[in-house]
N, C-alpha and C positions, 0 to 999 in steps of 0.2 A: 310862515309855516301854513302849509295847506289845512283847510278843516277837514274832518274826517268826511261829513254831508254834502261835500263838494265834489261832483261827478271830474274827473279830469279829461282831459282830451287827449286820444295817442294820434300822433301825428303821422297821416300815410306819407309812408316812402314813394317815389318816383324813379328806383333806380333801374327796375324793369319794367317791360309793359305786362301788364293783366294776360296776354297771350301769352307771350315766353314764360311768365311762371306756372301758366296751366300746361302748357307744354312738355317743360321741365318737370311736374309733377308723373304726369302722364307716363313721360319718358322712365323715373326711376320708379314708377309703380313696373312697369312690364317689365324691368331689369331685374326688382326683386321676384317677381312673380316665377318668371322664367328659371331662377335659380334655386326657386322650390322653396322660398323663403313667406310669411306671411308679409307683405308689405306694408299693412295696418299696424302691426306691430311694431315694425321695423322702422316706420317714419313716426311713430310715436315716438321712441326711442331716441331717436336722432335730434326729435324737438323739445324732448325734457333733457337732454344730457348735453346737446352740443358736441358730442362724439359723431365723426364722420367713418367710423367704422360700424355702425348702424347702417351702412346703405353701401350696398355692395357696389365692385370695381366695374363689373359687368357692364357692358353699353354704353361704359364710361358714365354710370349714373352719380358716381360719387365725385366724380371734377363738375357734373350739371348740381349737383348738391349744393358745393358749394359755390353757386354764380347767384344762390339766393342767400338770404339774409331768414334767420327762423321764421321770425313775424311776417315775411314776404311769405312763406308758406303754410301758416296759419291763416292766414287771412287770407289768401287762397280758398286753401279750402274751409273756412268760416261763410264765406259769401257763397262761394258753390253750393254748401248747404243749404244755408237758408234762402237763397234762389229757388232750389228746388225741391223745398221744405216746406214754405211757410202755408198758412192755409189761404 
């Protein structure tokens, strides 16, 4: 049994590259955009529920949806932030 004071380690996936999921983001932000939809919203959504009707058909953004894994685009866009966050 783990201690509670023990940092754990998540283990990065390798089953896309860093490009195709920024890509793939890219791609189903401008599908919901387009469709008058908030996409901020909308990919919240998709990453606390695991419901693929959060991210519209358009552009085909919802078969690029799911060719990622949640945490592949958390951590996405986790790193894009703090890239272009930190001080």
């Amino acid at each position: 049994m783990k201690r509670l004071s023990e940092t754990q380690k998540f283990t990065e996936f390798d089953k896309i590259s860093k490009n195709e999921a920024k890509e793939i983001l890219r791609e189903i932000y401008y599908a919901l955009k387009e469709k008058g939809y908030n996409p901020v919203n909308q990919i919240v959504g998709y990453i606390l529920s695991g419901d693929p009707t959060y991210i519209t058909s358009h552009r085909n953004a919802r078969v690029l949806v799911g060719k990622l894994e949640r945490d592949e685009l958390l951590e996405e866009m986790v790193t894009f932030y703090l890239e272009n966050n930190t001080l």
